[in-house]
C-alpha distance (Angstrom), angle and dihedral (degrees) to the residues before:
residue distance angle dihedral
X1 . . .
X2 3.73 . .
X3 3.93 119.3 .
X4 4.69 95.6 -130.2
X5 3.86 107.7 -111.7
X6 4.15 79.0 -123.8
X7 3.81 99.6 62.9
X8 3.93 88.9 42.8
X9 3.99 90.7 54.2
X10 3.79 87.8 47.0
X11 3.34 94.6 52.1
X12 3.79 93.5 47.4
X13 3.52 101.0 45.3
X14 3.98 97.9 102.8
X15 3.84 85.4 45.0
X16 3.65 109.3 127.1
X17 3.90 114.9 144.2
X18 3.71 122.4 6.8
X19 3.66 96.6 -100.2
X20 3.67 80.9 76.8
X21 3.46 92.2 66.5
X22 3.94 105.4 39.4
X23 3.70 111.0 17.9
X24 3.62 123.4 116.6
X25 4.70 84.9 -77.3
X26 3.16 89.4 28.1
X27 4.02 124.1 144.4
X28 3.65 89.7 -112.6
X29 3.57 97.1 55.3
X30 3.84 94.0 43.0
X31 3.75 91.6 52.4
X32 3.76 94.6 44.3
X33 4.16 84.6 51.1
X34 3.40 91.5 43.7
X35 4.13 92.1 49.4
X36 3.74 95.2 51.8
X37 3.60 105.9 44.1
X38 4.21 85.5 44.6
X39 3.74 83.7 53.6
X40 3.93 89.0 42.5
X41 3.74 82.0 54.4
X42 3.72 95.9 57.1
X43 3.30 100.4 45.0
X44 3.59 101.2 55.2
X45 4.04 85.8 44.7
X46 4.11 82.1 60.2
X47 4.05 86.2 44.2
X48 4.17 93.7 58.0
X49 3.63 100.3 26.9
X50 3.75 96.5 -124.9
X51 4.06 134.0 84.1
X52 3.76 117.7 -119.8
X53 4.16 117.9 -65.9
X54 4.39 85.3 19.0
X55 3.39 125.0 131.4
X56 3.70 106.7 -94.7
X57 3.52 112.3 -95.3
X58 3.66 112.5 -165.0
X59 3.80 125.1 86.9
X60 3.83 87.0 -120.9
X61 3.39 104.9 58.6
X62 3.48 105.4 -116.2
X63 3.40 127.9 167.9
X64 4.14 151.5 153.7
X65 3.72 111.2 -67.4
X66 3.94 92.9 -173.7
X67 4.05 130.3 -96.1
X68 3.73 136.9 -57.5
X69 3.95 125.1 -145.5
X70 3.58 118.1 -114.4
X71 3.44 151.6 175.1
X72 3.32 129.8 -141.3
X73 4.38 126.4 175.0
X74 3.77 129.6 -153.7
X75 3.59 146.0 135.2
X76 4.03 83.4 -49.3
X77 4.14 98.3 57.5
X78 3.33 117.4 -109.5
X79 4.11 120.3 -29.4
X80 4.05 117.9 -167.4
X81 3.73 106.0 -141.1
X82 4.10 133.8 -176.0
X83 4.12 106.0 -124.1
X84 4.10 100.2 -157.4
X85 4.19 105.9 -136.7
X86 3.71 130.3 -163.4
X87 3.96 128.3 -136.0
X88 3.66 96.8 -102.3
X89 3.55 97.4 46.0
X90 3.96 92.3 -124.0
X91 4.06 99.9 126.6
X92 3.88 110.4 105.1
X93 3.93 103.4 179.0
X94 3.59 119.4 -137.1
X95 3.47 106.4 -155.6
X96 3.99 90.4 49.0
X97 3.40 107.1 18.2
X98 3.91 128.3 -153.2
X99 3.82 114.7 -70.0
X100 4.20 93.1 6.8
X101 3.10 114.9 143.5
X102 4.47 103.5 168.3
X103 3.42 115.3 61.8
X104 3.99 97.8 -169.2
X105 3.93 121.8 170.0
X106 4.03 85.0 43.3
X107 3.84 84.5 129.2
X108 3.64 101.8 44.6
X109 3.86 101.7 37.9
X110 3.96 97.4 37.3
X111 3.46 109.7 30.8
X112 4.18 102.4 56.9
X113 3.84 86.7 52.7
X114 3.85 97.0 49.2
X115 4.55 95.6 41.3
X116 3.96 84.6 34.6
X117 4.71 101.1 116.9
């Protein structure tokens, strides 16, 4: 999937030095936030069975239980993300998984996919 040219100039029109981009609120760091705790999101959707506000779809039950703060390091410094949980304590995220802490590779698995078009 190709980022549009479009969003990309929207999202770079207060760019003015690079700092902008990759210091500690930087656009880089906000997207990269952004990505995982969307893709959080999703997989603990795929977990229950059921989007966000559904009725709950599983025979147990099961169902968001809010987020938890967390930090995660990389080649980016340190990013503080929210980790959605369920009431039985049965997600195990793939992207981050329980008790990670490194998220190394960010750069070379991530990145091509979002600048690719």
């Amino acid at each position: 999937m190709a980022i549009e040219n479009d969003l990309l100039d929207r999202l770079l029109s207060d760019y003015k030095k690079l700092e902008d981009l990759i210091e500690e609120t930087g656009l880089l760091k906000q997207l990269t936030n952004a990505l995982l705790e969307r893709a959080l999101e999703g997989e603990l959707t795929d977990h229950l069975g059921h989007e966000k506000h559904a009725p709950v779809a599983n025979q147990d039950g099961n169902a968001r239980n809010g987020k938890f703060p967390k930090t995660i390091k990389g080649e980016f410094g340190k990013l503080p993300i929210n980790v959605p949980r369920d009431r039985n304590s049965t997600f195990d995220p793939i992207i981050i998984s329980k008790g990670q802490t490194r998220f190394d590779g960010f750069d070379d698995k991530i990145l091509p996919t979002m600048l690719a078009g």
